[in-house]
C-alpha positions as CSV (number, residue, x, y, z in Angstrom):
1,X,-18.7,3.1,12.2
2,X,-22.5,1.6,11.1
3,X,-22.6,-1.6,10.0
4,X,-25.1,-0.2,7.6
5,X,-25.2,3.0,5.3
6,X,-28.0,5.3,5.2
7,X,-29.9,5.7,2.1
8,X,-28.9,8.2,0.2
9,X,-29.4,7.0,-3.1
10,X,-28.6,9.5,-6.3
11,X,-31.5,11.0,-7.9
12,X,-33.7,9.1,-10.4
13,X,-32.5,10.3,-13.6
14,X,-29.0,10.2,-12.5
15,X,-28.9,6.6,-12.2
16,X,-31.2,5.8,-15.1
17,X,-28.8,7.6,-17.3
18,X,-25.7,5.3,-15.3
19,X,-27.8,2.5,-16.6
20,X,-28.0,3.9,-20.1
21,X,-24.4,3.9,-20.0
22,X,-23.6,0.4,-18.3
23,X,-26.7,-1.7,-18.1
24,X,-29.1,-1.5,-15.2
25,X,-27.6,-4.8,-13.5
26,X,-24.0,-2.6,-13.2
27,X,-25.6,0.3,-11.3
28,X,-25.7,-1.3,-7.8
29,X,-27.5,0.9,-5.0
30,X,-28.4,-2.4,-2.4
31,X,-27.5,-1.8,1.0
32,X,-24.4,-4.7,0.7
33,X,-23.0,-3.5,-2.3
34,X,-23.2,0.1,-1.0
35,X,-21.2,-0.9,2.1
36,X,-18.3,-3.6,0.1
37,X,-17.9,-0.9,-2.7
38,X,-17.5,2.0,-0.5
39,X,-14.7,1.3,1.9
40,X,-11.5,0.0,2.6
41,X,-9.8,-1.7,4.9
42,X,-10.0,1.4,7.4
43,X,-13.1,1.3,10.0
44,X,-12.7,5.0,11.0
45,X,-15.5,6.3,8.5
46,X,-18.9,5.0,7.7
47,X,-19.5,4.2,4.2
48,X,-22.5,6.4,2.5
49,X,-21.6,6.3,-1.5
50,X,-24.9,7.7,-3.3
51,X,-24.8,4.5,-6.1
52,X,-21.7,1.9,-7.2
53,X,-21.3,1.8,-11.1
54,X,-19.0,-1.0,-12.5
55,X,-18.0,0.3,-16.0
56,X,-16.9,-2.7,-18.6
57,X,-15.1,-0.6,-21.0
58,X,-12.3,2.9,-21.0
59,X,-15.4,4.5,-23.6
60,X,-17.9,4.2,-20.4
61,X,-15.8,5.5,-17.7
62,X,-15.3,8.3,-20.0
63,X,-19.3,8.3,-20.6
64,X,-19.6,8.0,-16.7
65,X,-17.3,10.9,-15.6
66,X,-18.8,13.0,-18.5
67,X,-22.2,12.5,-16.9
68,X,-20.9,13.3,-13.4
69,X,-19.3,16.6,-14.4
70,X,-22.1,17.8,-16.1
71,X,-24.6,16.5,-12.8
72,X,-21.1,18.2,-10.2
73,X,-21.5,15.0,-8.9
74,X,-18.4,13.7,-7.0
75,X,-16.9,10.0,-8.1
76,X,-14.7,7.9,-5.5
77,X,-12.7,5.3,-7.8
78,X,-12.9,1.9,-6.2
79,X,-10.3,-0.3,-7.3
80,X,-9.4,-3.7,-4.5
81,X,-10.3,-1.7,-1.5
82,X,-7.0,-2.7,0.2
83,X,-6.2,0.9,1.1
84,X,-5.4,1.6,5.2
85,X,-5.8,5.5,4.8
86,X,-9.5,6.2,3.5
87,X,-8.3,6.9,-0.2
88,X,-11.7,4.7,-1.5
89,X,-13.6,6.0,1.0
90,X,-16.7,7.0,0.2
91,X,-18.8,8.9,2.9
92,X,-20.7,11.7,1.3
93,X,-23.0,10.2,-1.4
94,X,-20.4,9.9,-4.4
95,X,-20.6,8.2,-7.0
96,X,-18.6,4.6,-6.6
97,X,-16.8,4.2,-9.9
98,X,-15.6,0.0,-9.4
99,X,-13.1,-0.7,-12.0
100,X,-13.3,-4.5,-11.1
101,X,-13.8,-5.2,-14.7
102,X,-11.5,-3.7,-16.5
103,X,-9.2,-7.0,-15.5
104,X,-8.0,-8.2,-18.9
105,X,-4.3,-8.2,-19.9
106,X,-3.1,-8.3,-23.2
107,X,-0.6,-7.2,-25.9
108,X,2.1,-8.9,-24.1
109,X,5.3,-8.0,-25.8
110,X,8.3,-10.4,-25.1
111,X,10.9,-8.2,-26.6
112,X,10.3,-5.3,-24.3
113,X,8.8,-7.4,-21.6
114,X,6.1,-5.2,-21.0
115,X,2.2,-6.2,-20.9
116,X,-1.2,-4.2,-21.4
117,X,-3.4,-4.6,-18.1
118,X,-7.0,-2.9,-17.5
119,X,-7.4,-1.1,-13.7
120,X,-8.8,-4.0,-12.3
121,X,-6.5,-6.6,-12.9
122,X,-5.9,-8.3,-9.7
123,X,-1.7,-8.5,-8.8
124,X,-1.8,-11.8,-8.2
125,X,-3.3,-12.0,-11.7
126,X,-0.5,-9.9,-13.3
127,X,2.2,-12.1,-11.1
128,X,0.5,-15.2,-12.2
129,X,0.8,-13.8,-16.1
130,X,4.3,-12.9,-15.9
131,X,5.2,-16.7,-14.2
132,X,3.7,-18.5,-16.7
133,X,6.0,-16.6,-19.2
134,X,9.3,-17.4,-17.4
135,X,9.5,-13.6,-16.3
136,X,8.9,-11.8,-12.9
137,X,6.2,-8.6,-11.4
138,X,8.2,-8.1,-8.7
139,X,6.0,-5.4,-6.3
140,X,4.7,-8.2,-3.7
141,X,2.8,-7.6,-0.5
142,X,0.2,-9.5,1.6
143,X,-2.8,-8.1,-0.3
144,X,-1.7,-9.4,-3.6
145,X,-4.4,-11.5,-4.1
146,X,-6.9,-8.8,-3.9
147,X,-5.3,-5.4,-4.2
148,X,-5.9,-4.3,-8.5
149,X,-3.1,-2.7,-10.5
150,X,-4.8,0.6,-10.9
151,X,-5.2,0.9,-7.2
152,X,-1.6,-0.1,-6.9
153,X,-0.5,2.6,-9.2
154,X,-2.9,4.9,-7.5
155,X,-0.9,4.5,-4.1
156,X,2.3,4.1,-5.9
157,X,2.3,0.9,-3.7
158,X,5.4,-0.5,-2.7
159,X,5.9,-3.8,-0.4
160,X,8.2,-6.3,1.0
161,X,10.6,-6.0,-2.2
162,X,11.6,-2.5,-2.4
163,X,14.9,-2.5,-1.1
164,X,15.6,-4.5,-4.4
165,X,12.8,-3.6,-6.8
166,X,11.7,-0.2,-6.1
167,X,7.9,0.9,-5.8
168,X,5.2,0.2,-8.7
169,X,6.3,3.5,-10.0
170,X,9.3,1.7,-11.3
171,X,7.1,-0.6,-13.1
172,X,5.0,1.6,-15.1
173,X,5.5,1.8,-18.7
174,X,3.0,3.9,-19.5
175,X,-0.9,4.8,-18.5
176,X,-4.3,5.6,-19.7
177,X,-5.9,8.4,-17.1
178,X,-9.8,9.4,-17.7
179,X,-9.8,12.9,-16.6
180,X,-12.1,15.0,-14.4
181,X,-13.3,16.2,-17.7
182,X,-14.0,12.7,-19.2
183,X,-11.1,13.3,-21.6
184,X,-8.5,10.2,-22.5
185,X,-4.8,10.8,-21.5
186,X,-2.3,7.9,-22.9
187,X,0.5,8.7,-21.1
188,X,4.3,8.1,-22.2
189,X,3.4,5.2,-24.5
190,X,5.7,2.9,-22.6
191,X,8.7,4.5,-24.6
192,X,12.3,4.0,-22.3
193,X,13.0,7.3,-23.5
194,X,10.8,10.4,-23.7
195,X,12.8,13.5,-23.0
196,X,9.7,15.3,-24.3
197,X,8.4,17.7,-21.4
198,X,7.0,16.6,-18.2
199,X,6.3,13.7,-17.6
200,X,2.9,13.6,-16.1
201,X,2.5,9.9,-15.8
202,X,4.5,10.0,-12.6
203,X,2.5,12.6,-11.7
204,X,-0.9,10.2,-11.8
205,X,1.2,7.6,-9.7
206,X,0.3,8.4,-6.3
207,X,-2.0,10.3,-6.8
208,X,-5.2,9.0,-5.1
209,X,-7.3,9.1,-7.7
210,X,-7.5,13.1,-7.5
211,X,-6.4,13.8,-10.8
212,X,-8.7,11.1,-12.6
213,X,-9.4,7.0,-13.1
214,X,-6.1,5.3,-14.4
215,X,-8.1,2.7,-16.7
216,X,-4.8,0.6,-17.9
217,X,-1.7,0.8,-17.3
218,X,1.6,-1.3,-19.3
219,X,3.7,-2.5,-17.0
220,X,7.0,-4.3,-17.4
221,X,8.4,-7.5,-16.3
222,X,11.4,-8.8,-15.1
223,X,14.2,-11.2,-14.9
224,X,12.8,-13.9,-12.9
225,X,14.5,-14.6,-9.0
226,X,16.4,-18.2,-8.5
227,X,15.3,-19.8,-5.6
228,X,15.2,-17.4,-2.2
229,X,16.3,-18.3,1.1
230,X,15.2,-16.6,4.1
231,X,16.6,-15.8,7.4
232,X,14.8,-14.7,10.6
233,X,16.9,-13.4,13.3
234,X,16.2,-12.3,16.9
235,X,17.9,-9.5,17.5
236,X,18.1,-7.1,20.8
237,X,17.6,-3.7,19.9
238,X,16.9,-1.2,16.6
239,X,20.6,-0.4,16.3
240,X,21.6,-4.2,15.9
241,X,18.4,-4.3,13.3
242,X,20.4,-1.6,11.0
243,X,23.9,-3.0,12.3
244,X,22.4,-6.8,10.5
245,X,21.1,-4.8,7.6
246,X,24.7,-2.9,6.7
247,X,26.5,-6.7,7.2
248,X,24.6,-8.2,4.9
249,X,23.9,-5.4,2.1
250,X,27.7,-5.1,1.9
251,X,28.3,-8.6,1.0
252,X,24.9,-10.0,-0.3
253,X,22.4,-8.5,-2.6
254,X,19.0,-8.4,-1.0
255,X,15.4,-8.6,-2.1
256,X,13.5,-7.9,1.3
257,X,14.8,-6.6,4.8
258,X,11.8,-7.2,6.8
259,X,11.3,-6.3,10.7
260,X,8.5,-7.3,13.4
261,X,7.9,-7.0,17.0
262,X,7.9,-9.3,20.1
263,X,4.1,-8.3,20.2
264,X,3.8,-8.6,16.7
265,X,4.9,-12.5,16.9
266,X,2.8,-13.4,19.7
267,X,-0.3,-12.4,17.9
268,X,0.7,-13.8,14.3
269,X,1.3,-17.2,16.5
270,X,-1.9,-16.9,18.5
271,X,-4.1,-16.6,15.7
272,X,-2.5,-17.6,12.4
273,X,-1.5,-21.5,13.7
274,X,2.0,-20.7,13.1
275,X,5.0,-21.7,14.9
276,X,8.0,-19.7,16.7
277,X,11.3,-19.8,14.7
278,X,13.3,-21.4,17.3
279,X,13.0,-20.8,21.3
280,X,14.7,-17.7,21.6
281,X,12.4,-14.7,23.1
282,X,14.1,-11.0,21.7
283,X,12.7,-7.5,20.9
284,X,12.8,-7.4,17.6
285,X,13.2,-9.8,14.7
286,X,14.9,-9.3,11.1
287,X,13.6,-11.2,8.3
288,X,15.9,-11.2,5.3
289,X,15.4,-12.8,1.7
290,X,18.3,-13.8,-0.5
291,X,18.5,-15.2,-3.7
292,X,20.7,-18.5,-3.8
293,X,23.5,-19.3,-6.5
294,X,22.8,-23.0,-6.9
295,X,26.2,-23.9,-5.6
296,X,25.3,-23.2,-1.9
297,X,28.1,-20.5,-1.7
298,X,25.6,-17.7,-1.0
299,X,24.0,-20.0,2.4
300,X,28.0,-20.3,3.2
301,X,28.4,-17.2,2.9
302,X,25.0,-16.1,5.0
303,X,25.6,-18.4,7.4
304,X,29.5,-17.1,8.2
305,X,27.7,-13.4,8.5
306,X,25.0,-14.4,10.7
307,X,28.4,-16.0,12.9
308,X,29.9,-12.6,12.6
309,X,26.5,-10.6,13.7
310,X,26.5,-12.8,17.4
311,X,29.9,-12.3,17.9
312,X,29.0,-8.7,17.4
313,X,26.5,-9.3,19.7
314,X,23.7,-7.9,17.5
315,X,21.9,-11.2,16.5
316,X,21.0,-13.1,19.1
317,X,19.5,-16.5,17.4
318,X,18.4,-17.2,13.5
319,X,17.3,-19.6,11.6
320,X,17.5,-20.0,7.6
321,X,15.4,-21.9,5.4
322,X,16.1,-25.1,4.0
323,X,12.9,-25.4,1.7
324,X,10.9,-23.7,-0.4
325,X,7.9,-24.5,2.4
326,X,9.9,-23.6,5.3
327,X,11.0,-20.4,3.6
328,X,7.2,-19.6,3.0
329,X,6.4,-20.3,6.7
330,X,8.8,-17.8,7.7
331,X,7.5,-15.0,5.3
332,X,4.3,-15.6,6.9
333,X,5.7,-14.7,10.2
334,X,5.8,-11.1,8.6
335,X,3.3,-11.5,5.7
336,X,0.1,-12.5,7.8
337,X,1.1,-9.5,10.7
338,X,-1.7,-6.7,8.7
339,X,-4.7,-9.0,8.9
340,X,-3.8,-10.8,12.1
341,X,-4.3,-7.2,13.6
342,X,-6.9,-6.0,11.4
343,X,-9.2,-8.0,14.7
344,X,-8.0,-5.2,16.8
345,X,-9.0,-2.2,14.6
346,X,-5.9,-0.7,14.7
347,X,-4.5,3.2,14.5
348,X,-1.8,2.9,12.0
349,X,1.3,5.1,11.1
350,X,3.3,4.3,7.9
351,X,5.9,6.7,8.8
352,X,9.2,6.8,7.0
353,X,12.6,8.6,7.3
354,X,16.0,7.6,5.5
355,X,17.0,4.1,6.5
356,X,20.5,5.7,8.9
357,X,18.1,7.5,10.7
358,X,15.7,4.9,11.8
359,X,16.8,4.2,15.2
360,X,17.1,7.5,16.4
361,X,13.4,8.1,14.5
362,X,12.0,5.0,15.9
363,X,13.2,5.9,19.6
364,X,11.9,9.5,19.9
365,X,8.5,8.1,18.7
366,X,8.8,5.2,21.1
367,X,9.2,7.3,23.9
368,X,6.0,9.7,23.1
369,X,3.6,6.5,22.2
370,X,4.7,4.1,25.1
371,X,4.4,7.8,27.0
372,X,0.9,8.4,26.0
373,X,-0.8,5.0,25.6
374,X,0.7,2.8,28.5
375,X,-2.1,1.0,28.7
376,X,-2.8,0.2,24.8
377,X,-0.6,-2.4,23.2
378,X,1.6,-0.8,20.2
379,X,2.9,-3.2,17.9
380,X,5.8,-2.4,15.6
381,X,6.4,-3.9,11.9
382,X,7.6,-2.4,8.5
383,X,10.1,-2.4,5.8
384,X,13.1,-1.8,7.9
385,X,15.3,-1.9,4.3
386,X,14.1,1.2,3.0
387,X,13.4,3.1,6.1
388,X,9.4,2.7,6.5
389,X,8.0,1.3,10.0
390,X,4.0,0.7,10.5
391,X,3.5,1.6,14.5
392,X,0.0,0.1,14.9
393,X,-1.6,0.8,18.2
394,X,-4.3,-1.9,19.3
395,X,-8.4,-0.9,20.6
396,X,-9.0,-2.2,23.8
397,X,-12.5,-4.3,23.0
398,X,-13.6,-1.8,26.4
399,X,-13.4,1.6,23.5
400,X,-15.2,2.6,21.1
401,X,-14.2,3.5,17.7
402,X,-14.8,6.7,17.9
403,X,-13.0,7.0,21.4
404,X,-10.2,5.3,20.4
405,X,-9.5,7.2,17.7
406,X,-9.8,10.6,19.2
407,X,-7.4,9.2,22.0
408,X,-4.9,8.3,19.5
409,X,-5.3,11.4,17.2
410,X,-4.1,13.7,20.2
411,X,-0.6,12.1,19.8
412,X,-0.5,11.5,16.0
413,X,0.6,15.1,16.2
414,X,3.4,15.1,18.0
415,X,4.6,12.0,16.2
416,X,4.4,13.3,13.1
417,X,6.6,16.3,14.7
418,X,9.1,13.9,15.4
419,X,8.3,12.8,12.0
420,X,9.5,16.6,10.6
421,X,12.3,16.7,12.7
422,X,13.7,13.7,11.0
423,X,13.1,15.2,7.7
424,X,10.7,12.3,7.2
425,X,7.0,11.2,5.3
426,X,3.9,10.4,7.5
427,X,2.7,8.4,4.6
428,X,5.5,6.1,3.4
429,X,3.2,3.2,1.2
430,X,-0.4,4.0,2.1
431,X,-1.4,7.1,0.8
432,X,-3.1,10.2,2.2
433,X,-6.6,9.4,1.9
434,X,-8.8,10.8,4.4
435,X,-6.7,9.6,7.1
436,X,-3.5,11.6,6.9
437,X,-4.4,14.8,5.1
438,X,-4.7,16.7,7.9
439,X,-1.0,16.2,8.7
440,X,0.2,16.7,5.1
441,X,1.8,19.5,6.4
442,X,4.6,17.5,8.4
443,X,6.2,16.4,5.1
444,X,4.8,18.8,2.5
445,X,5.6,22.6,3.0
446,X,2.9,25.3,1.8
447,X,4.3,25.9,-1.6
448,X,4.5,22.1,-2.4
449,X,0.7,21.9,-1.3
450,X,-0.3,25.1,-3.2
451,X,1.5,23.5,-6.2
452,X,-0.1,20.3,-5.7
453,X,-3.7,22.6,-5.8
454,X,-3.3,23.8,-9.3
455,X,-2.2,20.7,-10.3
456,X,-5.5,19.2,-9.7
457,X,-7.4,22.4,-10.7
458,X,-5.8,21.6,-14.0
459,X,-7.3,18.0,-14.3
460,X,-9.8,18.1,-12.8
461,X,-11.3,21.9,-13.0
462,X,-14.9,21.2,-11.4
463,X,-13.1,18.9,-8.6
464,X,-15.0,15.9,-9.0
465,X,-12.5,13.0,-8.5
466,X,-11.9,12.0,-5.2
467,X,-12.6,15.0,-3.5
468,X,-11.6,15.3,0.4
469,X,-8.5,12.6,-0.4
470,X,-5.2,14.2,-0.3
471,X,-6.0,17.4,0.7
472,X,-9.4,19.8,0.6
């Protein structure tokens, strides 16, 4: 990847009438803004958007994708740029569309706890709001304090609190989608009930930003959480990890399943200034959230499974919070794991099958990477809970980009194979993007993608938004 783009700035009039439609201090074509606007947190794809447009307002992204249908001119939607499969790449002079300023939220509505947010409200910003009004956002992950709600709704994001709470698609009251036609969609009105045709709202989460900008979304709250404990267990192998997992689901309800890597605490240690949970060395580590009952009979109760689990033999140390600090120092162990690694440059998988099959999944694809790469160092993380692991092979600092990533492409193939065989998603949480359409296939048969096709045809009939994402 260049550090810098090359210029390949729209024509003239093009961005003079942008400025007509936003001010001329929105439409940003500097070599900085060209480069922060058009990526994400992948490095496999130089950024070369053609201009960055930061609309204030729903009336001038509609006035902005009006212009760019009538000019064929292709728009990237740019929402936090958190994304780890391309999704906000953009690489072949498109328009950046930034929808950082669509970040108010209003119309909060107590009786159906739900509250109006524009794209760009950050997560954070939308956990903070629901805090403050003794209720609860519960989708949570390490890029919360920069990832936007329309971006989130985009990816159908997910996180450390789905085994509990579900994905942001469970969130979504309703939607506002711009279309590639410029036209307003307000979508299911945040009604409960709305047995009224399809529902194409779910179809807009997920979606990449292929079928149009989601400009605001309502979302609804929740009953806010007691106070949490966590646990963090060493554990020996995969099967204990799921044996752990069945214990305590059948006797406590859980928010977060959480599980990491030898390899993967060394290098959160190393570089994050953290500490080891207690001097036991194992494979694999479970981290476990619980909420407590203010009587201390949930901890008793925790604490008499975790017994149970190493006379079992499938736990062998653990440690549970005792504070609300100690119990945020262990989520880091897990939390801080993604940007620890982002150093290395890594080739990620976000591959997912049904949470039974996880062991069996995890050693067939085990056995091809270690096969393949014995001199790279893979590092294993993910929402064990809900079946979705993150295998994240590390660049040697002696490899290019370029080389690593046609090294590691030769095997994404057959793991995604192993992938099929399992009846399983190579994109659990991250999206398609540019990264992973090429192996749509693995998950997705013909007819689904044919489907999917006319689908966008029908949003987006001169195929302006986010073309190349998904699929081409």
């Amino acid at each position: 990847m260049t550090d810098q783009p090359e210029a390949r700035l729209l024509q003239p009039e093009i961005l003079a009438a942008l400025a007509a439609i936003v001010g001329a201090e929105r439409v940003l074509g500097d070599a900085a803004s060209l480069v922060g606007y058009g990526t994400d947190w992948t490095r496999f794809a130089s950024p070369q958007p053609g201009a960055v447009v930061l609309p204030g307002s729903i009336d001038e992204v509609q006035k902005i994708v009006q212009l760019a249908a009538e000019q064929s001119l292709a728009i990237v939607p740019s929402g936090g740029r958190t994304g780890l499969s391309g999704g906000a790449v953009a690489c072949q002079g498109e328009l950046v569309v930034a929808l950082d300023r669509l970040n108010q939220i209003d119309d909060f509505n107590p009786v159906d706890r739900t509250v109006r947010c524009g794209a760009g409200v950050v997560t954070a910003q939308l956990q903070a709001f629901a805090e403050e009004r003794a209720l609860y956002y519960p989708v949570d992950f390490a890029s919360s304090g920069s990832s936007q709600v329309g971006g989130n709704i985009a990816t159908n994001a997910g996180g450390i609190k789905v085994i509990r709470h579900g994905m942001t698609r469970d969130w979504v009251a309703g939607l506002k989608l711009v279309t590639g036609t410029g036209e307003l969609l307000d979508l299911n009105k945040a009604l409960v009930k709305n047995n009224t045709g399809y529902d194409l709202r779910h179809l807009v989460i997920g979606s990449e930003g292929t079928l149009g900008l989601i400009v605001e979304a309502t979302m609804r709250l929740g009953k806010p959480p007691g106070d949490m404990a966590v646990l963090v267990l060493a554990v020996p192998d995969m099967a204990s990890v799921m044996e752990v997992l069945a214990v305590y689901r059948s006797a406590l309800t859980l928010s977060a399943f959480e599980f990491f890597s030898e390899l993967a605490l060394q290098k959160v240690i190393a570089h994050r200034d953290l500490q080891r949970p207690f001097a036991t060395v194992a494979p694999y580590y479970a981290l476990l959230e619980l909420e407590q009952d203010g009587a201390g009979r949930m901890a008793e109760q925790a604490m008499e499974l975790f017994e149970r689990c190493v006379e079992e033999g499938w736990v062998l140390d653990g440690v549970i919070s005792q504070s609300v600090a100690q119990a945020q120092a262990l989520w880091r162990l897990r939390e801080d794991i993604s940007e620890t690694l982002a150093r290395w440059t890594p080739y990620k998988n976000d591959i997912a099958t049904v949470v039974s099959r996880v062991p069996a999944f995890l050693a067939d694809v085990e056995q091809v990477v270690n096969a393949s790469y014995p001199d790279f160092e893979i590092v294993w993380f993910g929402h064990i809970g809900d079946g979705n692991v993150h295998l994240n092979i590390l660049k040697p600092d002696t490899l290019s980009i370029a080389e690593f990533q046609q090294r590691c492409g030769e095997v994404s193939r057959w793991v995604f194979e192993i992938v099929e065989r399992h009846g399983g998603s190579v994109s659990a949480e991250h999206g398609v993007g540019l990264l992973k359409k090429d192996y749509l296939r693995y998950s997705r048969s013909q007819a689904e993608i044919d489907i999917m096709r006319q689908i966008k045809q029908a949003f987006d009939p001169r195929g302006i938004m986010n073309p190349g994402k998904v699929f081409d």
